[in-house]
N, C-alpha and C positions, 0 to 999 in steps of 0.2 A: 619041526615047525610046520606049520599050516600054509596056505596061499596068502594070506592076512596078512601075518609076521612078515615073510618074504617081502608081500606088497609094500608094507611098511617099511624095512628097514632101503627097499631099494629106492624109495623118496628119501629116506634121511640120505642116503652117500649122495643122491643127485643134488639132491638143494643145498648140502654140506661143499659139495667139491665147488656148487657156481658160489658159492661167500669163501671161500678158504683160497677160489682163484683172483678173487678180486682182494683177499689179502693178503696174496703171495705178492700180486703187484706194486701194492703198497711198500711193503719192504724192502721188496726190489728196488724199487726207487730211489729209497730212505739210503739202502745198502750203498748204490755209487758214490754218494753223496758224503756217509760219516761210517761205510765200512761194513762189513759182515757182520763182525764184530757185534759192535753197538747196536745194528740193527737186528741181530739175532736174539740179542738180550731183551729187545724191546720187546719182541713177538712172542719170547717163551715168559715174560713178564705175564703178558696178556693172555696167552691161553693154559697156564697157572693158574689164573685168578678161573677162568672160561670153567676148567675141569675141577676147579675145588667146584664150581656154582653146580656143575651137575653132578658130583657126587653129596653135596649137600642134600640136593633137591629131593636126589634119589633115595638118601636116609628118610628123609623125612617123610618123603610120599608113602614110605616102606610101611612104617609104622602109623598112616592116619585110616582112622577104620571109616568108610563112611559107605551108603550105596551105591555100587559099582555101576548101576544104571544113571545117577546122576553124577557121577564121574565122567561116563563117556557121554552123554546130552552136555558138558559142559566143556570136555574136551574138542567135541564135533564141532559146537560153535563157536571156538577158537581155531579148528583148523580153516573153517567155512572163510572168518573175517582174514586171518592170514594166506589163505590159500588165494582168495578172492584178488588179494591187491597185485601178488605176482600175476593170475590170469589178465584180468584186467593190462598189465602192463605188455604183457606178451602180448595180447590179440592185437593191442594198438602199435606195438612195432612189427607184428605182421601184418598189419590195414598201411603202412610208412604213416602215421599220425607221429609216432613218436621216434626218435633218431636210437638206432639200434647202440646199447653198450657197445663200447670199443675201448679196451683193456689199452690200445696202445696209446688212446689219446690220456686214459687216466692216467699211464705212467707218465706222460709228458706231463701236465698237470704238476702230479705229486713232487715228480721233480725241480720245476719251477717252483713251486710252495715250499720245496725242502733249500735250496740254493739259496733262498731269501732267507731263510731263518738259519738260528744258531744251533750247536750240536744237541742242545739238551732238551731245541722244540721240536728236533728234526727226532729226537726218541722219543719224545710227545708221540708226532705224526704217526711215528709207524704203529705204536702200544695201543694210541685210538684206534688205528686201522683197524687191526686184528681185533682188539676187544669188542669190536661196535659189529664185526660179520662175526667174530666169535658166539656176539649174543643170538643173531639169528641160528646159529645153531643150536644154541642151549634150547632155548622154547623151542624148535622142534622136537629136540629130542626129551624133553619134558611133556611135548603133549602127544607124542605116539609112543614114550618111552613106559608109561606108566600101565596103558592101555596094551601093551601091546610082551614089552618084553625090556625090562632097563638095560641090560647086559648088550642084549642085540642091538638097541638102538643107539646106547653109548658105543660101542664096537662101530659099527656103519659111519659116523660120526668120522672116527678115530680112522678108520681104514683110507676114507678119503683125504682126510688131511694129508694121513703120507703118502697119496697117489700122488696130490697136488704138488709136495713139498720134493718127491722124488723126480717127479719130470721138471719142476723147476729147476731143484739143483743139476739136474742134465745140460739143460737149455740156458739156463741164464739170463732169460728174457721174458717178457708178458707174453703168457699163455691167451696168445687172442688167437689160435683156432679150434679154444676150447667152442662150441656151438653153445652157450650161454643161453639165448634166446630160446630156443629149442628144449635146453634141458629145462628153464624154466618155467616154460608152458607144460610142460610131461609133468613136473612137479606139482604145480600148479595142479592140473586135471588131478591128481593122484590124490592130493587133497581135500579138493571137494567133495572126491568120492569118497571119502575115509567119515568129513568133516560132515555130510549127508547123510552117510550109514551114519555114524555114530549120534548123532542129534537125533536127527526122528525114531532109532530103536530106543535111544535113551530114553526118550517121553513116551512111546507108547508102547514099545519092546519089538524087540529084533524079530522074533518068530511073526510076529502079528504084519510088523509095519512093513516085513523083508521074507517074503516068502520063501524065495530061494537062494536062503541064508549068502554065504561069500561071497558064492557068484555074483548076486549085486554089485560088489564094488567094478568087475569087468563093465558090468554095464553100464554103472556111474559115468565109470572113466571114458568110457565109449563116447558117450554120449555130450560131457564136458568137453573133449576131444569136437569129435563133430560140431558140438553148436560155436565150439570158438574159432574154428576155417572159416565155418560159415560166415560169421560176423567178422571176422576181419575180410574176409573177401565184397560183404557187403559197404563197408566202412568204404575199399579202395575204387568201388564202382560207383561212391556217391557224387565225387567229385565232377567226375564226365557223366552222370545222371543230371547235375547241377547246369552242368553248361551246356547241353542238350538244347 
């Protein structure tokens, strides 16, 4: 495998492990509440449904013929608009605009919301949990799975689930010193640089629009990287720039 594929599959396990830990929590929650049990059934309910949707995808995608340049200008600006929302969210909880996730308060949450409800909403709760960060998985590894290597990036996917599921069942607790915030800025930049290569080589072509082919996405990333410190460091100086 190339620097690409690597690049690629090591954003699916990042952005995989920060939704598989906020649906370990979930469960977790669910779990004190109506049991291992029932809550383990809920979770492997839902990422059942998760892995039939990406080996469906992946049949499917297997066998549509169409040009591989407007496959990737079509994946890019998908990765562009998804990658954009997690940046976006990162810079402004490193500018403090926004209150950093805290895995311990959602588990207090979910538990409150699970104590009020009955056994059969509380396997609701946890089947949404997992389904709903399950889907953010699947569309990633649909839109670098295709491009990139379906195996590898269903694998990636799959590897992180059981990092997340193996040090939970260690711990027994919400993994809140997963650094979240962090891995989802690194994601975040990883994407745009994927979501940028692939859009602009896709409309005008990779050799033309990327002279020095791969390498680019380093310097994407670089650079997605730098401008988003920047800006959040700008964001945190405007305050006392304000009251100056």
């Amino acid at each position: 495998m190339n620097a690409t594929q690597w690049g690629g599959m090591t954003a699916i396990f990042l952005a995989s492990t920060v939704e598989w830990v906020e649906a370990f929590t979930i469960v977790l929650a669910v779990a004190l509440s109506i049991g291992w049990a029932r809550a383990g059934s809920a979770a492997l309910a839902a990422l059942a449904l998760v892995a039939a949707l990406i080996a469906a995808t992946g049949a499917s995608l297997a066998v549509v013929q169409a040009d591989i340049d407007v496959i990737r200008a079509a994946i890019g600006v998908f990765l562009l608009l998804f990658g954009l929302r997690w940046y976006v969210k990162a810079v402004r909880r490193y500018a403090g605009r926004t209150r950093l996730h805290d895995e311990a308060e959602e588990f207090r949450e979910t538990r409150a919301e699970v104590d009020h409800a009955e056994r059969r909403a509380a396997w609701a709760i946890a089947f949404k949990g997992v389904l709903l960060e399950g889907l953010e998985v699947w569309l990633l590894v649909v839109a670098l799975g295709h491009a990139l290597s379906w195996p590898a990036a269903s694998g990636s996917a799959l590897a992180a689930l059981l990092a997340v599921v193996a040090l939970g069942a260690v711990l027994r607790k919400p993994l809140t010193r997963v650094p979240e915030n962090t891995m989802k800025f690194t994601v975040a930049c990883a994407l745009l640089a994927f979501g940028s290569f692939w859009s602009v080589g896709g409309l005008v072509s990779e050799a033309r629009a990327w002279p020095l082919g791969d390498a680019t996405l380093v310097l994407l990333f670089a650079l997605y990287a730098g401008a988003g410190r920047l800006l959040a460091w700008q964001l945190r100086r405007a305050p006392a720039l304000q009251g100056a």
